[in-house]
Steps between C-alpha positions, in 0.01 A plus 500: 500500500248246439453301209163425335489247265179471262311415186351848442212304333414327821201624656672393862808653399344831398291489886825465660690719337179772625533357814863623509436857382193539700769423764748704372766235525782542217589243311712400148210296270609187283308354226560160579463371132724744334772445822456157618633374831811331519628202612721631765202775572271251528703288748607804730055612552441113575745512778414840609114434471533181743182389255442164340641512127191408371358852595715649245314324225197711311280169576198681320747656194424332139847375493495315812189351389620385136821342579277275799735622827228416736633122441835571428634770765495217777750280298776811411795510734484881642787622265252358197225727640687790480668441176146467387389813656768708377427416138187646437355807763139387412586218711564735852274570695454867542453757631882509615605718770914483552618645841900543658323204744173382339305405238124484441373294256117554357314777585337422867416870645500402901812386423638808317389727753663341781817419277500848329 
């Protein structure tokens, strides 16, 4: 079973998460802000996503913008990163998608369809 991890108020969230019913893929849905990523979650979809850290980041969220990450992300050590992330899920990036062997982060549908 899938995992689908949102911000229901997210317009993107709410088109993927129509995306997957209109595709009648099942799924388990997470509100990333009441059930925030952890540390150890965070480290295992980095590994299994193969993409760059910074992709993880919600680079057009409020938060990210307020506490000026732009300029500091490229000075944090990795592990600072994802201590970071796991603090706050307003900071992730998301739509989430967890897999046994994948995970998609953002909601790109070419890349859905051909992963889904």
């Amino acid at each position: 079973m899938l995992t689908f991890i949102c911000y229901p108020k997210c317009t993107t969230c709410q088109k993927a998460k129509k995306w997957l019913d209109d595709n009648n893929i099942q799924y388990e849905i997470r509100d990333i802000k009441n059930n925030n990523p952890s540390f150890e979650e965070l480290i295992e979809w980095h590994k299994m996503s193969a993409l760059p850290l910074k992709r993880f980041f919600n680079t057009s969220g409020l938060l990210y913008k307020s506490m000026a990450l732009k300029t500091k992300l490229p000075t944090m050590s990795e592990e600072e990163q994802i201590k970071l992330l796991a603090t706050d899920g307003m900071l992730v990036k998301r739509p989430l998608v967890i897999g046994k062997e994948f995970v998609l982060v953002g909601f790109k549908e070419k890349e859905w369809n051909d992963r889904l």
